[in-house]
N, C-alpha and C positions, 0 to 999 in steps of 0.2 A: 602660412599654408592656407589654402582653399579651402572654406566651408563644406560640409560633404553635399556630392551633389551640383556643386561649382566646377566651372571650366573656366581657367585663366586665360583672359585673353595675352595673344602674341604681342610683343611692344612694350616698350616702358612711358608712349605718349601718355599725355594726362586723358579722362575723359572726357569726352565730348559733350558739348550742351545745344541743344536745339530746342526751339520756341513753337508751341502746337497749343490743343485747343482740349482741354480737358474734361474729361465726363465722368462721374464716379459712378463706379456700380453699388445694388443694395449691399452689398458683404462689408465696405467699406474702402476697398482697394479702387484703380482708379486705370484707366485709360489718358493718353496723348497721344493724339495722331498731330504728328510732324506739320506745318504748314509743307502746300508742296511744291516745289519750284516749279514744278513742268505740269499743267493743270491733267494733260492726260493722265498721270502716274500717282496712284497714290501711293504715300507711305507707309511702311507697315509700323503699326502702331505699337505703342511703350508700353509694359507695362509699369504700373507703379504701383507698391506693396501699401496696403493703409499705414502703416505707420509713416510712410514716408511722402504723403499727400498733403502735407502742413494745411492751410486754413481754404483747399483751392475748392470751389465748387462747380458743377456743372456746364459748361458752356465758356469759363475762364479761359484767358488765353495767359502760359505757363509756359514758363522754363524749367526744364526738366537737364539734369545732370544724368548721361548715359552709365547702368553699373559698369565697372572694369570686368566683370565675371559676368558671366553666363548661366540663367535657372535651366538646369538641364530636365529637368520636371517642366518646364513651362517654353514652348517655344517662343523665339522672337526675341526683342529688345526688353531692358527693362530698365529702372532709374530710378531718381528722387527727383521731388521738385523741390525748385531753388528758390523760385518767386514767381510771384502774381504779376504777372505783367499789365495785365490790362480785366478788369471786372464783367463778364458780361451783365451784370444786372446786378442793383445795390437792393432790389426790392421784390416780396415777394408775395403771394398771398398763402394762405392756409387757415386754419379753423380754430379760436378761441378756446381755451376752457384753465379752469383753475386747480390749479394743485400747490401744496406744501406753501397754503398763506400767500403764492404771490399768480399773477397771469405767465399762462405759457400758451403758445402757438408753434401748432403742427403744419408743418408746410408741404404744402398738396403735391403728391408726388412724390417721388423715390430720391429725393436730391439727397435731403436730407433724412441721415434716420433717426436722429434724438429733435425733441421738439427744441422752441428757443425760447430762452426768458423774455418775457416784455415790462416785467417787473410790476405797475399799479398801473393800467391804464386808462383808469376811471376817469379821465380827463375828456376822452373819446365819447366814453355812454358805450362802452363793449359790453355785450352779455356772451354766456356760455355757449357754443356752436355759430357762432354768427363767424361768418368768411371774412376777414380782415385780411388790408394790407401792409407790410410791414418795411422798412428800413432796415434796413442790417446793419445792427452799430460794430461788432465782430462778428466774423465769420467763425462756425465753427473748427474744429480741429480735431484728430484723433484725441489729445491732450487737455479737451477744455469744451465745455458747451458754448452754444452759439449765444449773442442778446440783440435784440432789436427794440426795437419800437414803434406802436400801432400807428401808422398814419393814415388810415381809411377807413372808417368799419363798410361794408359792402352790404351786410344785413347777414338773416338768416340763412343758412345752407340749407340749399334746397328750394328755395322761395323761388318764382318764374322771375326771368334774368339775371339772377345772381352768376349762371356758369358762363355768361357772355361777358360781365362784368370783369367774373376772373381772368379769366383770358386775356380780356381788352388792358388790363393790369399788369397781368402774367406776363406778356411779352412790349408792353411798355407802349400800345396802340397808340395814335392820337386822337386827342378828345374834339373838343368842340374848337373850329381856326379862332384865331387871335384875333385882334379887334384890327391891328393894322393890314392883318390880311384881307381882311373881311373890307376895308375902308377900298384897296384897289379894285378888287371885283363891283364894286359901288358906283366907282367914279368910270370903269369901262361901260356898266348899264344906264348911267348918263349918258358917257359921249356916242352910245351906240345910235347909229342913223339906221332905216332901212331903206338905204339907196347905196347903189355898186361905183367906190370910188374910181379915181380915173387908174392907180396903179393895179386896178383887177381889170381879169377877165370877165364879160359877163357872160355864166353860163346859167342864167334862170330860167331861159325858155328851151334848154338841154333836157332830153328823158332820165330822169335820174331816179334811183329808188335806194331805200335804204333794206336791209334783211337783217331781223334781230332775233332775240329771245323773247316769248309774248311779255316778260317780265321787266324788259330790259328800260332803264329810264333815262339812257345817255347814248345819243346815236352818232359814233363820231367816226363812218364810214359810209358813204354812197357811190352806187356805180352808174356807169353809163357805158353805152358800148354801140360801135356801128358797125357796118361793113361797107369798105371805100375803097376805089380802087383797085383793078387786079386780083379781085378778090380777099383784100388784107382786110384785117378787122383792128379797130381803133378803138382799146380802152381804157377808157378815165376810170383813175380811184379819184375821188375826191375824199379829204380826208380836213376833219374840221379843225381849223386855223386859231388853235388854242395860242397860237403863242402870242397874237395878237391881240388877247386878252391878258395877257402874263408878262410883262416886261420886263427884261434879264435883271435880274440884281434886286428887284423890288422887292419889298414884304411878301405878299402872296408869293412869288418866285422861290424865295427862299425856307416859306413854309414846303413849298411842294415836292423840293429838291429832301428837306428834310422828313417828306412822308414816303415819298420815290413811288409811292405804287399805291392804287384804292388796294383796300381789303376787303374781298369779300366774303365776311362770314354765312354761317346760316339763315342767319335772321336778320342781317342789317348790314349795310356796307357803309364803311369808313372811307369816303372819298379823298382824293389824292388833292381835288379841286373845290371851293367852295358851287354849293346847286346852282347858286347864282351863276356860275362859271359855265359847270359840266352841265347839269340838265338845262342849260336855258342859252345862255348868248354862243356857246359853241359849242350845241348838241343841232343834229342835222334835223331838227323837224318838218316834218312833211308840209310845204306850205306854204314856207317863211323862207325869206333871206336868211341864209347863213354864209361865212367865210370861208374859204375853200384851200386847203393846197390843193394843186391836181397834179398827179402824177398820170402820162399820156402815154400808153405802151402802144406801138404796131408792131404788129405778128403779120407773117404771113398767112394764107389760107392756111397753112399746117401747122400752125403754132409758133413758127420759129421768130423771136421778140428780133426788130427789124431797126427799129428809132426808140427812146424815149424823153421826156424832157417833162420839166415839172416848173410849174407857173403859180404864180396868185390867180385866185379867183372867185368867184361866188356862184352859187348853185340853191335853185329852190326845188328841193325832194317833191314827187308826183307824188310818190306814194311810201305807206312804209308798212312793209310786209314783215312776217312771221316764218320763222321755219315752217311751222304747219300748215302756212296761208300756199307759200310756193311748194310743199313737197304736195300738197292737193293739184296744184300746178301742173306738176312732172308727171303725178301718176295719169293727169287726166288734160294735156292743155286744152281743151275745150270747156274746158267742166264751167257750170253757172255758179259754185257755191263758192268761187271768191271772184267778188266786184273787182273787174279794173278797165281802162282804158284800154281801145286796140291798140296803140303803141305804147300801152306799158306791159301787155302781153304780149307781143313783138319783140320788145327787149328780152322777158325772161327767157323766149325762145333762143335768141341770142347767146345768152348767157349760160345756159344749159349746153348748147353746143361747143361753145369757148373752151366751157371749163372742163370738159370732158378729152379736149385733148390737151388742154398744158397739162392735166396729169398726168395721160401716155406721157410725154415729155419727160415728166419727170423721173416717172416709174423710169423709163429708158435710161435716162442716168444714173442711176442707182440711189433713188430717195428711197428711204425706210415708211413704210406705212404700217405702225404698228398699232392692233387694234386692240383698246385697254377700254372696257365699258366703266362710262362715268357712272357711280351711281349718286343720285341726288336722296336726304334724309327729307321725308315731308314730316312739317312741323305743326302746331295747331296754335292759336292764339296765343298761347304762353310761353311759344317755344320748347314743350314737347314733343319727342318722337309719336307719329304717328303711322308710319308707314317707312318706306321707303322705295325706287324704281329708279331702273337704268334709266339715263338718258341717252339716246339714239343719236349717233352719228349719222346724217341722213345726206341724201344727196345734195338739196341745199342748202346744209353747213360746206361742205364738200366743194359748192361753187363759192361761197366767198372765200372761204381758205385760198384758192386756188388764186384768183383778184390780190388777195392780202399779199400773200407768198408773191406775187409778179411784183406789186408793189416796193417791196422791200427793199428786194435784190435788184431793179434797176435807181430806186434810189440810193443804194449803198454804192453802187457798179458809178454812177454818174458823181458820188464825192470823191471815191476811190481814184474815178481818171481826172477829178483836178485837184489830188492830193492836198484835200484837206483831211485834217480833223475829226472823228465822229466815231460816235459809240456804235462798236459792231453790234452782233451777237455773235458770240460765239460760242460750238460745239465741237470740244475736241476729240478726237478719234477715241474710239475705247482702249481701255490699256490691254498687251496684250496677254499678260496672265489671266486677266479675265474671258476674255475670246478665248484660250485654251480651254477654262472651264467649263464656257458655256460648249464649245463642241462636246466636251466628253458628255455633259449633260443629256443632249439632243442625240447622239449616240444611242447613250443606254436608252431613250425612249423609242430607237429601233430607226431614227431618218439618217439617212447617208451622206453626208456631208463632206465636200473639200475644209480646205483651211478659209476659217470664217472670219479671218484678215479682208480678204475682200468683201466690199460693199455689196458686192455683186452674189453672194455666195449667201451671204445674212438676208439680202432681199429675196432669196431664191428658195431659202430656207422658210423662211415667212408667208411666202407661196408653198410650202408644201405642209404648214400646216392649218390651211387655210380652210376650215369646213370639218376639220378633225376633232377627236375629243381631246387630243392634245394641245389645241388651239392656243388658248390664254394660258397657257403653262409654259410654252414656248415664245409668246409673246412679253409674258412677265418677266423671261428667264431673259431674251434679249434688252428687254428695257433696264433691268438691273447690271449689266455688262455695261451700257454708256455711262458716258459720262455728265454730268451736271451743264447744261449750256449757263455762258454768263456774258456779261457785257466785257468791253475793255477796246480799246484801240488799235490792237493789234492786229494783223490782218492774218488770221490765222485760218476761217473759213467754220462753215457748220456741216460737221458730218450726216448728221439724221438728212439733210435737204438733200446733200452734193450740190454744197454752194460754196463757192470759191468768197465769194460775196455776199454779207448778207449783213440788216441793222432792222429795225423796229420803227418803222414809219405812223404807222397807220393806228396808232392808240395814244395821241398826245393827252387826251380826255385825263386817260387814268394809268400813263407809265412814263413817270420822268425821263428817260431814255428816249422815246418818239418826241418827245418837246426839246431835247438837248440835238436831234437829228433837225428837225423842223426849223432851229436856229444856225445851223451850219447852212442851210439853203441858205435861208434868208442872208447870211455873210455872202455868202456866195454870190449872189443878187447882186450886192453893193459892190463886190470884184473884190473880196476878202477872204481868205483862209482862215476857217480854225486851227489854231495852233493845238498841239498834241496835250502841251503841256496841261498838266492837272487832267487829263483822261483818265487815267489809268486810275488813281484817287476815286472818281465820280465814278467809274465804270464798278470799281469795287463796292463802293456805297450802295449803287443801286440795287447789287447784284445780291450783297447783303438782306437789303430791304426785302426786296423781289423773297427772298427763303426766310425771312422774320411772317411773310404774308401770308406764305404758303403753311409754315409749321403753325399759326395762328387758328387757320383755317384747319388743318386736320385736327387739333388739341380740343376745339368749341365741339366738333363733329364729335369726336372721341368722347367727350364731356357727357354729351348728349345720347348718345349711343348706349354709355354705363348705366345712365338714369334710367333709363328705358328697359336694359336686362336689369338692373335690381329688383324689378319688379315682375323677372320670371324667372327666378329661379328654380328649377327641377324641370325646365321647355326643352323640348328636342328641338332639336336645328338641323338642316344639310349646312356642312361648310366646305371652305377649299383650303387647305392649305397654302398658304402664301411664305412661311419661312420653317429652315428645317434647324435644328441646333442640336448640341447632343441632349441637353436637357430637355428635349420635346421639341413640340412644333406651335409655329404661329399659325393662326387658321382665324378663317373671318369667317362669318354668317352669309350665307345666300339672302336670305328674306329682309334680315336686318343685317346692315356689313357692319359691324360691330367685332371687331379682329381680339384676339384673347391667346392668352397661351395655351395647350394641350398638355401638360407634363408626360414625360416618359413612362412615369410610373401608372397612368391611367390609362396608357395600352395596352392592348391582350399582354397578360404573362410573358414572357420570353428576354433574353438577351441582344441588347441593340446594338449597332455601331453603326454613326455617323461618319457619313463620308461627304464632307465639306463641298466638293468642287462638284458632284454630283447631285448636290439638296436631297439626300436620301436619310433616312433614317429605315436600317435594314436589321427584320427579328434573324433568327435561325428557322423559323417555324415557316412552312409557307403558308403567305398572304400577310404577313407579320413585314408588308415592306410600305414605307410612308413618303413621297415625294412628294414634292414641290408640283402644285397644279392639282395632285388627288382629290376626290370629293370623299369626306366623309361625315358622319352621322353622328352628334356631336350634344352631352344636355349641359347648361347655362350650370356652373357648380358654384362658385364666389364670385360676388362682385364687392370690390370695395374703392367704396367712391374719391376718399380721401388718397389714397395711395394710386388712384386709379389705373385700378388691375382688374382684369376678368379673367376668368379662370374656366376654363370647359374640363368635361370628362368625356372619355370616348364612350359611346354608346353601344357600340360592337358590329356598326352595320358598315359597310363598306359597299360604293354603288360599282359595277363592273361595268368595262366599257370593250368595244372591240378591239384586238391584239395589232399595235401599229403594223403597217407597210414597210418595207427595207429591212435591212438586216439589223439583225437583234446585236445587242452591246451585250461587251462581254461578260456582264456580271448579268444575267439573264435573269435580271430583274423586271417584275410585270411593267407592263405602259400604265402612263398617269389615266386617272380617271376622270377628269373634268377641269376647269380650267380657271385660275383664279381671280378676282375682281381687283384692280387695283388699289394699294391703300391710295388715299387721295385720288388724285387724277393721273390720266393718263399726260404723259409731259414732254410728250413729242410735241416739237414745233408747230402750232396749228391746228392741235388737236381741239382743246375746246375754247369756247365764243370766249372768253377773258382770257384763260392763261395763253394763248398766242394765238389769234387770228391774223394772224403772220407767215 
């Protein structure tokens, strides 16, 4: 007989076992979400009861044995695990201290909630609070504590660097390249000449310029642009010729394949490439000989791409501008206050016209342009918060993007028609339970919408809250509906562009994927095809790497962030709400984005009910109602470093905004109030200068 509260399922089959990627929550109990065959779809995830989680930790990838019964208390699947399959990480960091005669270590974060024995590790030189890193000899269990042992001490917690450190630890970064790596990049700045061999083009006495970050220390894109002909216009990406520095199979190759992406943290980037590499023989400096792929698009007078073809070649940069240098450009082409040549002012006129219509182009097709403000943490010499501010999407980020993106898509469209080989990118359509959601979502905020299945209908929507205070509510709301873009070989296409076609040309510098495209040319050249074989493998790897980068990069941020409110606690903030739950709301900081949970319990008085597919959390009381996108008024309540949690209280202020346009949803619930900052970056294709100028 059934458990009370159990539903026997139909059938006498055995249960089912499926292999997913396991996360446990503080309570003990545990989540798997399925790997998923069909990348658009996800699956709906397992649960699993703590007793029944055996030794698996966060991030583990697990087999789970499906129950035969059904929690009718709990919907969804649920199970036991059966085995570890694969470890994501044997090492950890967390914080020293002594108890009951022997050392034990609390490990940062909610993985684990009983610390773990390290037994004597006086071999180290550990003292009490100092951030070590640990090996994990067992892994914990319901049934048994964890034990490791110290293999790092990292120093004091809290000392300036230590939270970089952990990170760089935490997720397993790479340190300092190997000696054999280090030996090729050595032997390329011997044989380097600066003279253009006879299998290039020589384009040194071409107008070319580069457009960066003022920050920026690896320039591995330059343009060039005419107008010939009929009125078509001719433009070169030149895109710098790492591979020629990296040759397949070698040391360096195989380190870079096994870093797949620079990282870039707050305070320091872990390159992909030795500087000897990235910032020097194949970054485009203004001036110098550098090595070129060129990829050569003609458009007609109105955009439409006519020819393209892509060649060796060499290119010496005029000049190398600044977003700030050319948005001074646009706002003023005349203006005296940035030096340049008439024909390299001639060019950016050029290119400000260009690129102003392959975006019509693109808009027309149904490319998604969603606007997610990046914001950047300013740091001060020790890597303290001291501020923070948007960064601006401006008009020319807006012209390289536009170069990047033509780039791409005619060199994937030219492997694609001599069917070789090569790593796309690819973005697959959203799933569509979530497009349900998000309509009803965009509903109750009062916009009137068809079925937002079509591309056409989500871009249409994007345009109508365009300038509203529903803006980044609606924007956040649609970005959490796609799907994850990733590499792979398949020709499946990228929804966010409406590209049938699309791969990663133009960042060999710092994204193993553009160096894996840049050597199918080169086959190509020799009248060779990449074979598919082992894509699929690399594309995964990368694709891997590419989100070990990114989670790296939020976690240092986050780190940083905590450190910063511990030291205001009882501070009023405006926030936005970015996630709704039944247990409360996630909500970030305007001034400092610094995201924290809200608990329910520290809303006005009243009785809530969350309603999932709408991001609301709604009192009985009116004004007692909390979406996704609100702004509210919010004081700093706990910060705790080691578990790193923030914690807010509601303040009691709520800012009012005006009553959206269209007709009202049915649960005549008020419109959002303001619009939320994205955690991270915005991750639309080409949104910012590293994650895809593509």
């Amino acid at each position: 007989m059934a458990r009370p509260g159990k539903q026997p399922r139909s059938g006498s089959r055995p249960p089912a076992e499926v292999e997913g990627t396991f996360r446990r929550a503080l309570a003990g109990h545990g989540f798997v979400r399925p790997t998923a065959t069909d990348p658009g779809v996800r699956p709906a995830d397992i649960h699993v009861p703590a007793a029944a989680t055996r030794d698996a930790a966060t991030g583990d990838t697990v087999r789970v044995r499906l129950s035969a019964v059904r929690d009718a208390r709990r919907p969804g699947p649920s199970g036991e695990i059966v085995s570890v399959v694969r470890r994501r990480t044997t090492r950890f960091v967390g914080s020293y201290f002594e108890a009951a005669g022997g050392g034990w270590v609390r490990i940062d974060g909610t993985s684990f909630a009983r610390p773990v024995s390290v037994g004597d590790p006086g071999a180290k030189g550990v003292r009490v609070d100092d951030k070590v890193v640990i090996d994990m000899v067992r892994f914990p269990s319901p049934i048994r504590d964890g034990e490791g042992v110290v293999v790092e001490v990292l120093g004091p917690a809290g000392m300036p660097g230590i939270d970089t450190l952990t990170v760089i630890h935490e997720f397993g970064l790479p340190g300092p390249f190997p000696e054999g790596a280090l030996a090729v990049a050595r032997a390329a700045a011997e044989a380097w000449e600066d003279t253009v061999p006879a299998d290039r083009r020589d384009l040194a006495g071409t107008v070319t310029v580069t457009i960066d970050p003022v920050d920026a220390r690896d320039f591995d894109d330059a343009i060039s642009l005419e107008r010939i002909e009929r009125g078509h216009w001719l433009l070169g990406v030149h895109i710098a010729d790492v591979a020629h520095f990296v040759p397949e199979g070698s040391a360096l190759d195989q380190e870079a394949r096994q870093r797949g992406t620079s990282v870039y943290l707050p305070d320091r980037v872990i390159p992909m490439l030795p500087e000897l590499v990235s910032n020097n023989l194949a970054s485009l400096q203004p001036d110098r000989l550098r090595f070129t792929r060129t990829c050569w698009i003609e458009f007609t007078a109105d955009g439409v791409p006519v020819h393209s073809a892509v060649e060796r070649s060499a290119v010496r940069s005029r000049r190398r501008f600044t977003y700030e240098e050319v948005d001074l450009f646009l706002a003023d082409p005349a203006t005296p206050r940035v030096e340049m040549a008439p024909e390299v002012r001639a060019l950016l006129g050029r290119m400000r016209d260009l690129a102003r219509i392959l975006l019509a182009r693109r808009t027309a097709r149904g490319a998604l342009e969603l606007v997610m403000p990046e914001v950047k943490i300013d740091l001060d010499r020790d890597g303290r918060v001291t501020g923070a501010h948007v960064v601006e999407h401006t008009e020319s980020h807006r012209i390289i993007e536009e170069f990047m993106l033509a780039a791409n898509e005619a060199v994937a469209t030219r492997l694609h028609g001599a069917q070789c080989g090569f790593l796309r990118r690819i973005h697959p359509a959203p799933d569509l339970r979530k497009l349900r959601q998000l309509t009803e979502f965009v509903s109750e905020l009062g916009f009137e919408v068809d079925t937002l299945e079509s591309r056409f209908e989500l871009q249409r929507l994007l345009g109508l809250a365009r300038g509203r205070p529903e803006e980044h509510a609606v924007h956040y709301a649609v970005l959490r509906s796609l799907s994850r873009a990733v590499y792979g070989p398949q020709a499946d296409g990228h929804f966010a562009l409406a590209s049938d076609c699309y791969c990663h040309f133009t960042s060999p510098i710092r994204r193993y994927p553009d160096l894996q495209v840049h050597r199918a040319l080169d086959r190509l050249d020799r009248g060779r095809r990449t074979p598919v074989d082992g894509l699929s493998l690399l594309g995964e790897e990368c694709s891997q790497l590419e989100r070990r980068a990114e989670a790296a990069e939020r976690e240092l941020v986050k780190l940083k962030l905590l450190a910063a409110m511990a030291g205001r606690i009882g501070t009023e903030f405006d926030a936005v709400v970015t996630g709704v739950e039944a247990f409360g709301l996630f909500v970030q900081g305007l001034a400092l984005p610094a995201e924290g949970v809200l608990p329910k319990e520290s809303l006005p008085e009243d009785v809530y009910r969350h309603d999932r597919a709408a991001h609301t959390l709604a009192g009985r009381r009116p004004g007692n109602t909390f979406r996704l996108g609100d702004r509210v008024r919010v004081v700093v309540a706990r910060v705790d470093l080691d578990r790193r949690e923030l914690e807010y209280r509601h303040a009691g202020v709520r800012h009012a905004a005006p009553a959206p346009r269209g007709r009202r949803g049915t649960g005549q619930r008020p419109a959002t109030r303001g619009g939320p900052i994205a955690r991270g970056k915005g991750r639309r294709e080409g949104r910012s200068r590293r994650g895809a100028r593509d």
